[in-house]
N, C-alpha and C positions, 0 to 999 in steps of 0.2 A: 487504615483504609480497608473496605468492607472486599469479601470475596470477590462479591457480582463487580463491583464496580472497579476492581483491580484487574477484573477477565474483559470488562467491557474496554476499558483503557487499552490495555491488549491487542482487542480487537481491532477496534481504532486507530492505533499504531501500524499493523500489518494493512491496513484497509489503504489509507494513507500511502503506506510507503508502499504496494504495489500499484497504486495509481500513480505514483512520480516514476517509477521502473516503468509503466507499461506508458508514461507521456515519454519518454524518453527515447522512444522508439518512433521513426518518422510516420507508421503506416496510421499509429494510435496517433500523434499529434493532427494528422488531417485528418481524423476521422473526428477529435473535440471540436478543433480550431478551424477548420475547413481551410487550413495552407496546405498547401501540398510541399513539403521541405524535405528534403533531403536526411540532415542532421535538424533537430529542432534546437532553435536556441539557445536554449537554459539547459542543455543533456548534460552537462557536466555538473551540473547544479541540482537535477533531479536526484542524478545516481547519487551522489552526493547525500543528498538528505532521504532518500527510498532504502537503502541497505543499512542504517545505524538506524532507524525505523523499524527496522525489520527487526532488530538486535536489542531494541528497547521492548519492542514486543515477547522476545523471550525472555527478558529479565524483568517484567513484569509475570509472565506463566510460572519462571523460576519461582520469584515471590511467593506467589500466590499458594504452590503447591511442593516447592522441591524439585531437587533435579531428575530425578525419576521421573514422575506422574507431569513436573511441570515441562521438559520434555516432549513428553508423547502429547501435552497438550500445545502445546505451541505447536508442532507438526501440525494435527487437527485444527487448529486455530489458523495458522496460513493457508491450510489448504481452502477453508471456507472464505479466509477475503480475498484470495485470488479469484476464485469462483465469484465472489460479489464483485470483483474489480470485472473479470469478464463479461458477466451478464447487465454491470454498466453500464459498459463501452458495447453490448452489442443493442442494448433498452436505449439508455441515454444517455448514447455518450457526452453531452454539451455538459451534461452533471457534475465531470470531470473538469473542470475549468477552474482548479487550482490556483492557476497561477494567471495574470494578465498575459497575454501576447507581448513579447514588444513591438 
């Protein structure tokens, strides 16, 4: 697999799994979904596949570069899809619609 597209996978994975972390939170689900809920639904099911996302993302940077550089890139790399996950949820958040409501 090619550098760019091992970094962008990466990305994708962190992008991803901070949008199931940040639906997992009641204030972020009514802001996709417009329910107002307490606990959202699926929370156990988000965390669930947002933090092993999160851990694929490093072992794709690992890959890519080593545990040194791949490291301090994976830092650098979540920091930017949190950042993209925020400005989302404050742009569009309905974007977020992962998953159906039940």
């Amino acid at each position: 697999m090619s550098a760019g597209l091992l970094l962008a996978a990466s990305f994708a994975a962190a992008y991803v799994g901070f949008a199931c972390l940040a639906l997992a939170m009641g204030r972020n689900w009514e802001q996709v979904y417009g329910q107002r809920v307490e606990r959202p639904p699926w929370r156990g099911r988000l965390l669930a596949v947002g933090w092993p996302l999160l851990a694929l993302a490093y072992a794709g940077c690992w890959l890519r570069d080593g545990s040194s550089f791949g490291s301090l890139l994976w830092v650098v790399l979540i920091g930017a899809a949190a950042m993209a996950v925020a400005q989302t949820l404050a742009w569009r958040p309905r974007w977020l619609r992962l998953f159906k409501a039940p």
